[in-house]
mmCIF file of the N, C-alpha and C atoms, coordinates in Angstrom:
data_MODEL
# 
_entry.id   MODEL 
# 
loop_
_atom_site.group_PDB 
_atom_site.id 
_atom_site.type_symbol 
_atom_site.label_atom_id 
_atom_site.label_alt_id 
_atom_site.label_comp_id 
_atom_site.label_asym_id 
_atom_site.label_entity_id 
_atom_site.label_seq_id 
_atom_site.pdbx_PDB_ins_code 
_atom_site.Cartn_x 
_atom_site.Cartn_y 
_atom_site.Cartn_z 
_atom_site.occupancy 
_atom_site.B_iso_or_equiv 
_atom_site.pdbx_formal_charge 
_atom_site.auth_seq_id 
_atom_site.auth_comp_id 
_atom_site.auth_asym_id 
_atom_site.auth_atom_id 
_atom_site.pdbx_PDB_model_num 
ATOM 1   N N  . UNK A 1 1  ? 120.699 187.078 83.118 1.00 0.00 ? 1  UNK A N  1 
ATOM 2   C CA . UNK A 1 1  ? 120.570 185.673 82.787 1.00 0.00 ? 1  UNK A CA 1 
ATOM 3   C C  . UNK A 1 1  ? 120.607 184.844 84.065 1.00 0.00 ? 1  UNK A C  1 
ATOM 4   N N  . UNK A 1 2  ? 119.800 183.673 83.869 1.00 0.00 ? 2  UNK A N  1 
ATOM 5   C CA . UNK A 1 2  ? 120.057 182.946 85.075 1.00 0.00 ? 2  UNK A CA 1 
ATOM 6   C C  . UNK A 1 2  ? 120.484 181.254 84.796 1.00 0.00 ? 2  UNK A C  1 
ATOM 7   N N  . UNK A 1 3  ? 120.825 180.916 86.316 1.00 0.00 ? 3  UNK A N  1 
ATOM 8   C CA . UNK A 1 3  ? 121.446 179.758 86.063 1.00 0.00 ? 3  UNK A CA 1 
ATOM 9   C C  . UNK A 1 3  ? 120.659 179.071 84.947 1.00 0.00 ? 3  UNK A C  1 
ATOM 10  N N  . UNK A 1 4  ? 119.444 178.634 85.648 1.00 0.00 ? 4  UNK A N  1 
ATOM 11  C CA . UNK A 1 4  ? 118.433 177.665 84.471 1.00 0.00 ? 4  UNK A CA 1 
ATOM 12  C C  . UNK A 1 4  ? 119.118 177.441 82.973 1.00 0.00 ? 4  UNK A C  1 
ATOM 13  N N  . UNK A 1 5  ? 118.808 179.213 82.360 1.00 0.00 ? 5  UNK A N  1 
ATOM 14  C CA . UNK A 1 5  ? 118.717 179.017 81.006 1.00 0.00 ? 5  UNK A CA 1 
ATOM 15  C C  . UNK A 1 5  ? 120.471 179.022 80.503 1.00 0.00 ? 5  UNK A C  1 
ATOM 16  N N  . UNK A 1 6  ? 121.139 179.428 81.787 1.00 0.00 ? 6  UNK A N  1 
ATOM 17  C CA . UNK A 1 6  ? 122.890 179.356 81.053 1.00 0.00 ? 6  UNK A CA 1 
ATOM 18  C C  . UNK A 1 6  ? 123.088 177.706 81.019 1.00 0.00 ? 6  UNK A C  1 
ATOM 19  N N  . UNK A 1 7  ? 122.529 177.158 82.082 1.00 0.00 ? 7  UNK A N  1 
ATOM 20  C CA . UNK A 1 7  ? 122.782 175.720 81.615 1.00 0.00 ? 7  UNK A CA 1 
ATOM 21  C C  . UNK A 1 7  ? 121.889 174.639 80.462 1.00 0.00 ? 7  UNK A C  1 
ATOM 22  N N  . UNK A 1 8  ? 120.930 175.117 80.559 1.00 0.00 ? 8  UNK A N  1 
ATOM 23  C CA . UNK A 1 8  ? 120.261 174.319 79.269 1.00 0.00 ? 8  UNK A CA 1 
ATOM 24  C C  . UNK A 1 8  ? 120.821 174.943 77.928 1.00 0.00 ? 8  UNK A C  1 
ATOM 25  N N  . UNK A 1 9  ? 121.496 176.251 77.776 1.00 0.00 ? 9  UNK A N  1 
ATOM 26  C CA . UNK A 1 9  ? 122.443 176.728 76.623 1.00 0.00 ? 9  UNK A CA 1 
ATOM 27  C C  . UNK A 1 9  ? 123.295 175.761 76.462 1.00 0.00 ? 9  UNK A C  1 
ATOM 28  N N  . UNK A 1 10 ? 124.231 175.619 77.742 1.00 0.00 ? 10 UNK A N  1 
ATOM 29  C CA . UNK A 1 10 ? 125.724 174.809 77.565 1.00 0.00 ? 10 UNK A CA 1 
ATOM 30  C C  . UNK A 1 10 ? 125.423 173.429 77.476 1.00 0.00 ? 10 UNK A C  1 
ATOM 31  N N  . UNK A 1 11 ? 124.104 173.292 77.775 1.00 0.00 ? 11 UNK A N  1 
ATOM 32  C CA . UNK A 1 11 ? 123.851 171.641 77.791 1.00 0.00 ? 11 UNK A CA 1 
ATOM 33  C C  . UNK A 1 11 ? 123.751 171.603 75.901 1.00 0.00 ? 11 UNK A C  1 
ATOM 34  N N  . UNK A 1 12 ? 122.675 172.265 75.543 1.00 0.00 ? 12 UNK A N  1 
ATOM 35  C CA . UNK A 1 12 ? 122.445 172.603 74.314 1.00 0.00 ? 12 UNK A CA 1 
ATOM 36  C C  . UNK A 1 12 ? 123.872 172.108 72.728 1.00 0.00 ? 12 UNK A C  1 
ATOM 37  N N  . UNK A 1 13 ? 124.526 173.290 73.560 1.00 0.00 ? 13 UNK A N  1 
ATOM 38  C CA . UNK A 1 13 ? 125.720 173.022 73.203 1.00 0.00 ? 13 UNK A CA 1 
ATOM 39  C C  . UNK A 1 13 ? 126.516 171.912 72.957 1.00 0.00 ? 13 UNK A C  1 
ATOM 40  N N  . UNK A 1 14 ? 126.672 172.039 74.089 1.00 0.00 ? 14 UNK A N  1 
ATOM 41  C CA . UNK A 1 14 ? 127.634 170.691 74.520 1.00 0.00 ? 14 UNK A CA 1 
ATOM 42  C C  . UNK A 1 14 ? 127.022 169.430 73.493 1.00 0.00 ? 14 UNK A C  1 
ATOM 43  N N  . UNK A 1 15 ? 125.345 168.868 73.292 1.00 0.00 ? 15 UNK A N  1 
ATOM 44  C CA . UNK A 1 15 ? 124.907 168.220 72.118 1.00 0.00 ? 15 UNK A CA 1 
ATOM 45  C C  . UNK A 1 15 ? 125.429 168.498 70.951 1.00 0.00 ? 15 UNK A C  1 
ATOM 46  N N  . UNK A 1 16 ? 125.127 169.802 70.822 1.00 0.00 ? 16 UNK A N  1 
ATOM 47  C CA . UNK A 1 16 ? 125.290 169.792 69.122 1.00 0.00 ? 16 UNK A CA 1 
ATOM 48  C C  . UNK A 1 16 ? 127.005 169.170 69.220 1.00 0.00 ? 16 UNK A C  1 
ATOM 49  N N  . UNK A 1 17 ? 127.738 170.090 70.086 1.00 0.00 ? 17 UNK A N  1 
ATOM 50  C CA . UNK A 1 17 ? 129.830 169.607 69.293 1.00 0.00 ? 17 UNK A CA 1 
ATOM 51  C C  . UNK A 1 17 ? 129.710 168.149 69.339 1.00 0.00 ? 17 UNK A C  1 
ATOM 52  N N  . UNK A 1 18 ? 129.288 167.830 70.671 1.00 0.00 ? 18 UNK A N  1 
ATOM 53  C CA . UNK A 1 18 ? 129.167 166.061 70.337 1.00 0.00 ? 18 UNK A CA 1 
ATOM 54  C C  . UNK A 1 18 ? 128.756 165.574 69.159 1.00 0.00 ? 18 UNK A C  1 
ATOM 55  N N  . UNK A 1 19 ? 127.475 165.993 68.462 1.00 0.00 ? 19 UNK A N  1 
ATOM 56  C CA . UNK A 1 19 ? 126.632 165.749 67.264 1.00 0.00 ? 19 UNK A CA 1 
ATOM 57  C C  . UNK A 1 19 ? 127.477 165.957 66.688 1.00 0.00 ? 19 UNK A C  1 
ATOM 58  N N  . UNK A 1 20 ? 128.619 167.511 66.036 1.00 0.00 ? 20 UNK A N  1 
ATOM 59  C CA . UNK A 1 20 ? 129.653 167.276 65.094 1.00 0.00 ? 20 UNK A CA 1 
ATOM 60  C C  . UNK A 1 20 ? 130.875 166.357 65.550 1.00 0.00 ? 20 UNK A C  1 
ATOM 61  N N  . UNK A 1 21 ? 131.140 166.616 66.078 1.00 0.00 ? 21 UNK A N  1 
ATOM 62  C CA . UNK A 1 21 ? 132.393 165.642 66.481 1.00 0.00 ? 21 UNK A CA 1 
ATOM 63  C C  . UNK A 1 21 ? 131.943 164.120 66.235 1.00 0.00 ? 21 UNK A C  1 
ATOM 64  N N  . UNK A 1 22 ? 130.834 163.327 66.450 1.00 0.00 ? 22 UNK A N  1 
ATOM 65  C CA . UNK A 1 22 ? 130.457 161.652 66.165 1.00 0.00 ? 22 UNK A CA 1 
ATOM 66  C C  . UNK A 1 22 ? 130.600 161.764 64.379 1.00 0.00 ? 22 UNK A C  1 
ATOM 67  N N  . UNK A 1 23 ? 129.991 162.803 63.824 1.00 0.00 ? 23 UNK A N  1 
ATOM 68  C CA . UNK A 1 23 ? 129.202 162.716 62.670 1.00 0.00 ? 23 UNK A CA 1 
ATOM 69  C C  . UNK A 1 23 ? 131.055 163.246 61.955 1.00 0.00 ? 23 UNK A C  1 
ATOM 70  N N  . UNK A 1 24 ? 132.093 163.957 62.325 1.00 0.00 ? 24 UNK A N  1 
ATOM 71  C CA . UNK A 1 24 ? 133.437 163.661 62.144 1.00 0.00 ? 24 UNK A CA 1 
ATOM 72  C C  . UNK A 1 24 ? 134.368 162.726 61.872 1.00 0.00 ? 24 UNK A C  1 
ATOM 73  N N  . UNK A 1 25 ? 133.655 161.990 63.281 1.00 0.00 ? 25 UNK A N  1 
ATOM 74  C CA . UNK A 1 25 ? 134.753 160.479 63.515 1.00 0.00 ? 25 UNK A CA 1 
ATOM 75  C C  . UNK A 1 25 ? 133.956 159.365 62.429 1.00 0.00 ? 25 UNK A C  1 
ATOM 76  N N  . UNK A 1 26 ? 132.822 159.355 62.360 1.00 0.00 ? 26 UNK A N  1 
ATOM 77  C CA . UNK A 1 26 ? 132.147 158.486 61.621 1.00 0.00 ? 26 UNK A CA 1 
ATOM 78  C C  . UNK A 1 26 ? 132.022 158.867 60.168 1.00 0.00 ? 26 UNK A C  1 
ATOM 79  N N  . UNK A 1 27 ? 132.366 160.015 59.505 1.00 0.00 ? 27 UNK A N  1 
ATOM 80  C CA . UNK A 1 27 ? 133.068 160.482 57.961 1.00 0.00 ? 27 UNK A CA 1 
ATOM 81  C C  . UNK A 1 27 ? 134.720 159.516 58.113 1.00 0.00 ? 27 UNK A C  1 
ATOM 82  N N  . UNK A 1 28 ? 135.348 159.983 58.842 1.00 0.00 ? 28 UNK A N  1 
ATOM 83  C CA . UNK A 1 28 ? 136.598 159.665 59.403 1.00 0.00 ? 28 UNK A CA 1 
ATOM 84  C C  . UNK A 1 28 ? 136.693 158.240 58.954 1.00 0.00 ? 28 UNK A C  1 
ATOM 85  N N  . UNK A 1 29 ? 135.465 157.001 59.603 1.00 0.00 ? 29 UNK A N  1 
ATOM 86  C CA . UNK A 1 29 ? 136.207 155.872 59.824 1.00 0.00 ? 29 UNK A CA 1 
ATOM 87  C C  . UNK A 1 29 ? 135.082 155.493 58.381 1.00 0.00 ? 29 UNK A C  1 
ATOM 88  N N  . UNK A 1 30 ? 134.086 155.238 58.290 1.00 0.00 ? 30 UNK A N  1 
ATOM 89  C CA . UNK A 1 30 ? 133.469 155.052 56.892 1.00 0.00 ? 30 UNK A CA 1 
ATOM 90  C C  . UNK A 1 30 ? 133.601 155.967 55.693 1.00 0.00 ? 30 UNK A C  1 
ATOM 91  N N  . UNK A 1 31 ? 134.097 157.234 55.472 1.00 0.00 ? 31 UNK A N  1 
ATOM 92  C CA . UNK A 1 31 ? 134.297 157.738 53.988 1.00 0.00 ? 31 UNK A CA 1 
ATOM 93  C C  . UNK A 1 31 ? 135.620 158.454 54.216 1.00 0.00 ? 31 UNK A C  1 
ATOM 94  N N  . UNK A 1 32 ? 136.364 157.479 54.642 1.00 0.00 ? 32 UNK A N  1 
ATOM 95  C CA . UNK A 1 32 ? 138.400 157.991 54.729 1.00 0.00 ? 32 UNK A CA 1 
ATOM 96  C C  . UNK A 1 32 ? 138.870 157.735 53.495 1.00 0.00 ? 32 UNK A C  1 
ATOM 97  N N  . UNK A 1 33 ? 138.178 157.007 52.375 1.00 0.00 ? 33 UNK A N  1 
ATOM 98  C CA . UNK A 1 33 ? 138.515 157.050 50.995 1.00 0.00 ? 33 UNK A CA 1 
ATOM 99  C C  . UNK A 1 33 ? 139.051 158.366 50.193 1.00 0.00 ? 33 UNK A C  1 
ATOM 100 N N  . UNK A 1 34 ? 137.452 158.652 50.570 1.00 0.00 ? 34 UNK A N  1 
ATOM 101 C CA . UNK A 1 34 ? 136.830 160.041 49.714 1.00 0.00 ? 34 UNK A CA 1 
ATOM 102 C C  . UNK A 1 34 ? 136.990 160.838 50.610 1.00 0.00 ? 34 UNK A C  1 
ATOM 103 N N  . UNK A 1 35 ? 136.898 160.963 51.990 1.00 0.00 ? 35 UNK A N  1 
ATOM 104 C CA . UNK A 1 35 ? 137.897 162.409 52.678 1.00 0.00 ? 35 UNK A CA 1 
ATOM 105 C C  . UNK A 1 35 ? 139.449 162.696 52.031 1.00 0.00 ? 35 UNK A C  1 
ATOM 106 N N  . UNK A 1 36 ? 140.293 161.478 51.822 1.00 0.00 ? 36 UNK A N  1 
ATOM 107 C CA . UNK A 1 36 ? 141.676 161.372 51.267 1.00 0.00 ? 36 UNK A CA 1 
ATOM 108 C C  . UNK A 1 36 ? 141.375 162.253 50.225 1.00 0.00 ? 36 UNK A C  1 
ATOM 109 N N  . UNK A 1 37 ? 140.656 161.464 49.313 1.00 0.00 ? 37 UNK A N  1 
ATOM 110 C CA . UNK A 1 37 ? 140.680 162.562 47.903 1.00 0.00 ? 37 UNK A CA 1 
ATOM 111 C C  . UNK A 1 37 ? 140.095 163.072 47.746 1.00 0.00 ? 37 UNK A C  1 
ATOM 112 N N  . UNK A 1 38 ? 139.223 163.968 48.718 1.00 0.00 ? 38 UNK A N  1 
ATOM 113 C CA . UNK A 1 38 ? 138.838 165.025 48.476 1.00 0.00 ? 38 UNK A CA 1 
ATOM 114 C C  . UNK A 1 38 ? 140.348 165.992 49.280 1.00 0.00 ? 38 UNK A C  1 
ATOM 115 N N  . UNK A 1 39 ? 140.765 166.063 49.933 1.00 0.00 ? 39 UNK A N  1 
ATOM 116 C CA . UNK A 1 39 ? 141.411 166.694 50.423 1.00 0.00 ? 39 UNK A CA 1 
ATOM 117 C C  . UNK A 1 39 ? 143.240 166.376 49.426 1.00 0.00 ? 39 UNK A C  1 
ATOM 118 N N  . UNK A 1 40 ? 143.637 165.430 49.191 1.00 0.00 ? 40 UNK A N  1 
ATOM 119 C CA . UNK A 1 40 ? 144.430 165.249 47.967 1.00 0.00 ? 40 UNK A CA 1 
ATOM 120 C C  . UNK A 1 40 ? 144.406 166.154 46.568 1.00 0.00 ? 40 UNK A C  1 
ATOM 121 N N  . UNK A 1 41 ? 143.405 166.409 46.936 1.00 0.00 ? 41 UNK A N  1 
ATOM 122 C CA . UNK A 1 41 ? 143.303 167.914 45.474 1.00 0.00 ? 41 UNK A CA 1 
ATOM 123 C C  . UNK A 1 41 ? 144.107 169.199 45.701 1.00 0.00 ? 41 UNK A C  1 
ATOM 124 N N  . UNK A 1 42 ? 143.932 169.151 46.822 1.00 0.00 ? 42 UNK A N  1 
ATOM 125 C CA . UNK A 1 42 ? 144.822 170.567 47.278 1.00 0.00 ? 42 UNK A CA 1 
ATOM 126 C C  . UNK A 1 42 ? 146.016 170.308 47.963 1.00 0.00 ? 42 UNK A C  1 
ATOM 127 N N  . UNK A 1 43 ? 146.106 169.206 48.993 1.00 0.00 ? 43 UNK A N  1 
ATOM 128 C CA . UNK A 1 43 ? 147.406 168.831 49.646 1.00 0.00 ? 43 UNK A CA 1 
ATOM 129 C C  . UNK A 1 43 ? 148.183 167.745 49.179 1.00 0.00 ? 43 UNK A C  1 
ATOM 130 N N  . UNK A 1 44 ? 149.383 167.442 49.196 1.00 0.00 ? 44 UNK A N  1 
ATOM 131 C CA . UNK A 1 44 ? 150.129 166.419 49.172 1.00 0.00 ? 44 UNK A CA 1 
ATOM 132 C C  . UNK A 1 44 ? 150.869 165.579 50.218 1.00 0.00 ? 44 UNK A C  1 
ATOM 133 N N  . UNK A 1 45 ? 149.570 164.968 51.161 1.00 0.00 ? 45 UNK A N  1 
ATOM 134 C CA . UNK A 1 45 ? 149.960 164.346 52.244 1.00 0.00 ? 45 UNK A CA 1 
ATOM 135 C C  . UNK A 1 45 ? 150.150 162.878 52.443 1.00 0.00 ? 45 UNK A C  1 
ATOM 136 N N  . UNK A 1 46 ? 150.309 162.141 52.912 1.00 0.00 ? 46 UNK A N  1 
ATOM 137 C CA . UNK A 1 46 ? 150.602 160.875 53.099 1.00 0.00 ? 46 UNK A CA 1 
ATOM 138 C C  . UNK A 1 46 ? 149.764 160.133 53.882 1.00 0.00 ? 46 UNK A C  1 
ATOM 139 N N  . UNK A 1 47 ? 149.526 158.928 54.027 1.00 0.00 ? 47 UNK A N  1 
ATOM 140 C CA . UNK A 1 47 ? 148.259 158.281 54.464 1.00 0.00 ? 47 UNK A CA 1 
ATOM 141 C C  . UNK A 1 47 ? 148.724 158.824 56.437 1.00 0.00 ? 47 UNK A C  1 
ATOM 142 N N  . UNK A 1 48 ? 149.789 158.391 56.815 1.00 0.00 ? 48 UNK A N  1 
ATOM 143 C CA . UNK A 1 48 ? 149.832 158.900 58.251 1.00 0.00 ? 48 UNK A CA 1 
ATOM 144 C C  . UNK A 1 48 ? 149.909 159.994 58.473 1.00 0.00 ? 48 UNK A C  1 
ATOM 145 N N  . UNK A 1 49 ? 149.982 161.153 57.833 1.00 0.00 ? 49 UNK A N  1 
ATOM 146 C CA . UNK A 1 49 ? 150.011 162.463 58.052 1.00 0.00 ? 49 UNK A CA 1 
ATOM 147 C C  . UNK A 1 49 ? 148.591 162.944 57.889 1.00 0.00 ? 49 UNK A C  1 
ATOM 148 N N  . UNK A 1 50 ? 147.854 162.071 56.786 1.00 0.00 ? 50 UNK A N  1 
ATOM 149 C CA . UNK A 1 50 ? 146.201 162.635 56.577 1.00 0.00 ? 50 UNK A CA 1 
ATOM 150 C C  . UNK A 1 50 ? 145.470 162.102 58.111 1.00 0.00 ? 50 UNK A C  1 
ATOM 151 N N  . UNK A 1 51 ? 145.879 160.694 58.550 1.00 0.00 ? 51 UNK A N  1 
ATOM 152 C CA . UNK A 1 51 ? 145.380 160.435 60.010 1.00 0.00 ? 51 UNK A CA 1 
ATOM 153 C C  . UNK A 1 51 ? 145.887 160.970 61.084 1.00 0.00 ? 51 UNK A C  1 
ATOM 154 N N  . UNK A 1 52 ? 147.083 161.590 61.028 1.00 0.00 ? 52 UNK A N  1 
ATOM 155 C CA . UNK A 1 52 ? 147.325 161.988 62.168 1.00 0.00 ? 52 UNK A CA 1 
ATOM 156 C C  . UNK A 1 52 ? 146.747 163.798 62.688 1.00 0.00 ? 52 UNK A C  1 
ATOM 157 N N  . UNK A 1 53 ? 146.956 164.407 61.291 1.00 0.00 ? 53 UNK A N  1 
ATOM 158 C CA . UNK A 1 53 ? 145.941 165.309 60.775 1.00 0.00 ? 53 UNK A CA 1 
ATOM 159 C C  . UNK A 1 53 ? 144.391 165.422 61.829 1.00 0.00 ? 53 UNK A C  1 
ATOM 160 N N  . UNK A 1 54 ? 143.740 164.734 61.462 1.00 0.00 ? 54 UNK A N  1 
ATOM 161 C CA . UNK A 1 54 ? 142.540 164.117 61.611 1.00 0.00 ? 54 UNK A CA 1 
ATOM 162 C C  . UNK A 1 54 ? 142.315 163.908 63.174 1.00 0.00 ? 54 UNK A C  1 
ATOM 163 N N  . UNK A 1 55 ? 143.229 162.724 63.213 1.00 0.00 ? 55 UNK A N  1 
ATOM 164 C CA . UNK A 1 55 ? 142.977 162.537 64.293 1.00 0.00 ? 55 UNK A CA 1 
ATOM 165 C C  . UNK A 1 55 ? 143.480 163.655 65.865 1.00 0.00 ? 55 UNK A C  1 
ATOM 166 N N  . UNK A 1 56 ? 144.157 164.228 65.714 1.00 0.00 ? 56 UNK A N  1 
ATOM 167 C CA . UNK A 1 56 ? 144.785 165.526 66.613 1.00 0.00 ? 56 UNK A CA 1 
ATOM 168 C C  . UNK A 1 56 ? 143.232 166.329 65.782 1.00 0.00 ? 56 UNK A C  1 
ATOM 169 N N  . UNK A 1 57 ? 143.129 166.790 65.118 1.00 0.00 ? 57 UNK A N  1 
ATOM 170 C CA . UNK A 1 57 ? 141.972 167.454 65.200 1.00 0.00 ? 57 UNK A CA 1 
ATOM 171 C C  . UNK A 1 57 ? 140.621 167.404 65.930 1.00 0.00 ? 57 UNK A C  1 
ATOM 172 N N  . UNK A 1 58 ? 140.272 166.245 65.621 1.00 0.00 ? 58 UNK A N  1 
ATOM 173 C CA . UNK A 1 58 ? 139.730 165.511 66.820 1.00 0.00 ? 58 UNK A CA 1 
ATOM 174 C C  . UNK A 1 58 ? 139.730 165.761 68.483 1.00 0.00 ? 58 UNK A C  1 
ATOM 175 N N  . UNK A 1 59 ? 140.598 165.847 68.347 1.00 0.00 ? 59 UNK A N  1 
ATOM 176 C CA . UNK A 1 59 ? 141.463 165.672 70.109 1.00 0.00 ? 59 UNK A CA 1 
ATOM 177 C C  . UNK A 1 59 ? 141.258 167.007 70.753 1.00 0.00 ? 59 UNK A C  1 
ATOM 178 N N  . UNK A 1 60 ? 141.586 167.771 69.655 1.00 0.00 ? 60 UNK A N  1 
ATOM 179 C CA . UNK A 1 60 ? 141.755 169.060 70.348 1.00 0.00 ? 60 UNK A CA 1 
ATOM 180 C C  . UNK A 1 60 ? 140.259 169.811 70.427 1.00 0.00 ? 60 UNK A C  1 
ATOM 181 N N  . UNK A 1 61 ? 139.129 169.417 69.143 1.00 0.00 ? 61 UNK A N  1 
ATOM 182 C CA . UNK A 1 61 ? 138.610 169.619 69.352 1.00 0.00 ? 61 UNK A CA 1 
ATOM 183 C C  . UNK A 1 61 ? 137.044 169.157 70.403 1.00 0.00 ? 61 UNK A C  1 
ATOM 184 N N  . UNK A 1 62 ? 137.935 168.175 70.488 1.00 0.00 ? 62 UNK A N  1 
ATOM 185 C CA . UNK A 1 62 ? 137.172 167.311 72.033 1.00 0.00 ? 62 UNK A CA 1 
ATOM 186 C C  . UNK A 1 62 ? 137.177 167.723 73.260 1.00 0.00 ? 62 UNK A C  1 
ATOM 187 N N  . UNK A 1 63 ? 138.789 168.302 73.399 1.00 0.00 ? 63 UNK A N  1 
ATOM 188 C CA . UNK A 1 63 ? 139.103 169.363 74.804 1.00 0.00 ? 63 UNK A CA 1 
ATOM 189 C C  . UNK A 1 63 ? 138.483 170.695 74.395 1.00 0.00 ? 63 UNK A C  1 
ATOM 190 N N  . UNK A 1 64 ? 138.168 171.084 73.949 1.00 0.00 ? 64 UNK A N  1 
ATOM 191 C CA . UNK A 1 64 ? 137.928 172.391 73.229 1.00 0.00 ? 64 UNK A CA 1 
ATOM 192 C C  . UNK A 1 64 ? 136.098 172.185 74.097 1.00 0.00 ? 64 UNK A C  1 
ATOM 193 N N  . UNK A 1 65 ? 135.435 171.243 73.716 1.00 0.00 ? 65 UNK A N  1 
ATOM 194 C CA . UNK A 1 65 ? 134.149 171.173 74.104 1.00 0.00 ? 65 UNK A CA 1 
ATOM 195 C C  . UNK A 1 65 ? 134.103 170.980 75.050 1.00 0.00 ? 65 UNK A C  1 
ATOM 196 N N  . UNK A 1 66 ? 135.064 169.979 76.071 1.00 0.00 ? 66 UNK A N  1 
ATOM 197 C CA . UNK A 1 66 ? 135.054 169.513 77.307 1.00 0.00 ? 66 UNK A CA 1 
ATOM 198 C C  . UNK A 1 66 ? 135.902 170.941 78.601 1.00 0.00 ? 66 UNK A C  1 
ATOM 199 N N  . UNK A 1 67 ? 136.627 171.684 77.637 1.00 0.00 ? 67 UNK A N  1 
ATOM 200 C CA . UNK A 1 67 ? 136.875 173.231 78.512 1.00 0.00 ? 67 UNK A CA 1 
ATOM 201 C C  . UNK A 1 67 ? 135.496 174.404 78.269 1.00 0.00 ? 67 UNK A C  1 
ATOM 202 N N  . UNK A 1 68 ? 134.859 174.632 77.169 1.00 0.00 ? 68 UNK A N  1 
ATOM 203 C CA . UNK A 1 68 ? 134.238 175.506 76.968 1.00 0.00 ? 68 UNK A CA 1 
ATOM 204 C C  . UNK A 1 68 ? 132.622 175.050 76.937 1.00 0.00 ? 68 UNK A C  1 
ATOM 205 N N  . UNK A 1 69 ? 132.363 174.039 77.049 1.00 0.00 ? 69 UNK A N  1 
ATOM 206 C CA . UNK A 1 69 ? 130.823 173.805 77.525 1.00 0.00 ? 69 UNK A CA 1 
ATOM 207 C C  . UNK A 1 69 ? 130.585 172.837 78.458 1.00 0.00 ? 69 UNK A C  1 
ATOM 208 N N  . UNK A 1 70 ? 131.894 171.491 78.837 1.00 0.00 ? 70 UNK A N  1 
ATOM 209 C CA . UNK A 1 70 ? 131.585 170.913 79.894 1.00 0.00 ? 70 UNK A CA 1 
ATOM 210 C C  . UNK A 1 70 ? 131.126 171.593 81.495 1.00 0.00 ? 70 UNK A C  1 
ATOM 211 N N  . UNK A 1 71 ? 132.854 171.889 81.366 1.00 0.00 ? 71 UNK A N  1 
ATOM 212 C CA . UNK A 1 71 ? 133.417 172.740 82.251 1.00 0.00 ? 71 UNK A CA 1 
ATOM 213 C C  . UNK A 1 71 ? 132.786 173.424 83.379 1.00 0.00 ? 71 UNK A C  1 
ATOM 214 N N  . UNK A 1 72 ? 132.027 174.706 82.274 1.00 0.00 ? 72 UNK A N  1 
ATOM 215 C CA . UNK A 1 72 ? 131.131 175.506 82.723 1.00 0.00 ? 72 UNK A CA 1 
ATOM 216 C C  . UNK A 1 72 ? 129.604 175.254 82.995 1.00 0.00 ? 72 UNK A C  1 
ATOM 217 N N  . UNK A 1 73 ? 129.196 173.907 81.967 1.00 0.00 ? 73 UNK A N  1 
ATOM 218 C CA . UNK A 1 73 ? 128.381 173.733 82.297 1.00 0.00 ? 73 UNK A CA 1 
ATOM 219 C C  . UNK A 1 73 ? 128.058 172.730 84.336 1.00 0.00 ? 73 UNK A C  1 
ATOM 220 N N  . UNK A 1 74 ? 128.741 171.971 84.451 1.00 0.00 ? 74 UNK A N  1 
ATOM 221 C CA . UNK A 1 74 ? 129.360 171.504 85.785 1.00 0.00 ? 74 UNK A CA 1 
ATOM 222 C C  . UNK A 1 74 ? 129.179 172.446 86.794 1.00 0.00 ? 74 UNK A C  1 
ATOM 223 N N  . UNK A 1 75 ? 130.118 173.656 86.542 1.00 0.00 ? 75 UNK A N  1 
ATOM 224 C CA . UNK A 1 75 ? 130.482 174.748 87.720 1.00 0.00 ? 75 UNK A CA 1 
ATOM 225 C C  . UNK A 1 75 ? 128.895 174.909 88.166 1.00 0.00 ? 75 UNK A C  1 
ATOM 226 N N  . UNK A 1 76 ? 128.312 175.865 86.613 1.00 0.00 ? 76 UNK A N  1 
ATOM 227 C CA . UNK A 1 76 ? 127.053 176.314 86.892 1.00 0.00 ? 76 UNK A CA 1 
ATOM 228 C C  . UNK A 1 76 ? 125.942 175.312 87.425 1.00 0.00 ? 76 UNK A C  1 
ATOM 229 N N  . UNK A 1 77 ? 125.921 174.266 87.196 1.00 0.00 ? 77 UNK A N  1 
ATOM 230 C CA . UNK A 1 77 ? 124.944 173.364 87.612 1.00 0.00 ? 77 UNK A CA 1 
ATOM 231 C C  . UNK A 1 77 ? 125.134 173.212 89.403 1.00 0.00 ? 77 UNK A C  1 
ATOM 232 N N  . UNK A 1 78 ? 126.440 172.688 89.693 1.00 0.00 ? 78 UNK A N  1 
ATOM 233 C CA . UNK A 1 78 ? 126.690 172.475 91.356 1.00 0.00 ? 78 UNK A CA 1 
ATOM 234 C C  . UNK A 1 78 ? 126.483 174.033 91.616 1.00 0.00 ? 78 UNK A C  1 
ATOM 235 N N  . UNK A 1 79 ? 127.091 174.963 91.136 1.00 0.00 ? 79 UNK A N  1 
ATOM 236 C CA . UNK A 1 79 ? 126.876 176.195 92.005 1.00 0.00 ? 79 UNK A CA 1 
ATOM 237 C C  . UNK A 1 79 ? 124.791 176.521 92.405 1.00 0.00 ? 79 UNK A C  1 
ATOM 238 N N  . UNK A 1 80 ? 124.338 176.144 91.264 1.00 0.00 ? 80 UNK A N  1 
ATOM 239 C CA . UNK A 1 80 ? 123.037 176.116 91.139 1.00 0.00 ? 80 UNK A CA 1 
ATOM 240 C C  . UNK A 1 80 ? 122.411 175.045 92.114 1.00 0.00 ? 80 UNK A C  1 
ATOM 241 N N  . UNK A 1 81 ? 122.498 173.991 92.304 1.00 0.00 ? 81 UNK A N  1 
ATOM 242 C CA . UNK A 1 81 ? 122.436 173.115 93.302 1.00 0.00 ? 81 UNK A CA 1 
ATOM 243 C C  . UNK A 1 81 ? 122.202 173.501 94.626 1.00 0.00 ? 81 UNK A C  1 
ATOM 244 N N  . UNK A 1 82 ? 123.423 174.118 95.014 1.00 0.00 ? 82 UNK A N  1 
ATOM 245 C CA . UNK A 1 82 ? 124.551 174.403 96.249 1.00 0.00 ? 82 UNK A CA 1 
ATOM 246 C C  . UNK A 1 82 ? 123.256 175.356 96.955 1.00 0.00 ? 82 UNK A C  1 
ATOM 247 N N  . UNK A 1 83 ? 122.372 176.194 96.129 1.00 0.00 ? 83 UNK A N  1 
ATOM 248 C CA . UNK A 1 83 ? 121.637 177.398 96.535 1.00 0.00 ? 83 UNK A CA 1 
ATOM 249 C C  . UNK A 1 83 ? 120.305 177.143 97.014 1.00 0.00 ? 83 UNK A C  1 
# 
């Protein structure tokens, strides 16, 4: 494999989690009704525990994209550069 196509992968990438993660936060802040009760069927949580829930999910899965496709995508690009 070479640089080229490892970085247009992680670039690739790196779109789509963004694409889930917006299309998350924006269920999140316009259908937090109907996320509540849909998820109220099975749990018995409380309005700050369903956001805080949520929102740490979020978070982590934000670092999650920004360690495993930023990251690498960066290294590989300057190392690619550098040559």
């Amino acid at each position: 494999m070479n640089f080229d196509f490892l970085c247009r992968f992680l670039l690739g990438s790196l779109a789509v989690n963004y694409g889930i993660l917006l299309i998350w936060f924006l269920a999140f802040v316009f259908a937090k009704n109907w996320m509540r009760g849909l998820h109220s069927r099975w749990f018995h949580l409380s309005d700050n525990t369903f956001d805080t829930i949520h929102y740490s999910g979020m978070a982590v899965y934000k670092i999650g994209i920004l360690l495993f496709n930023l990251a690498p995508f960066l290294a590989l690009y300057f190392m690619g550069n550098g040559s």
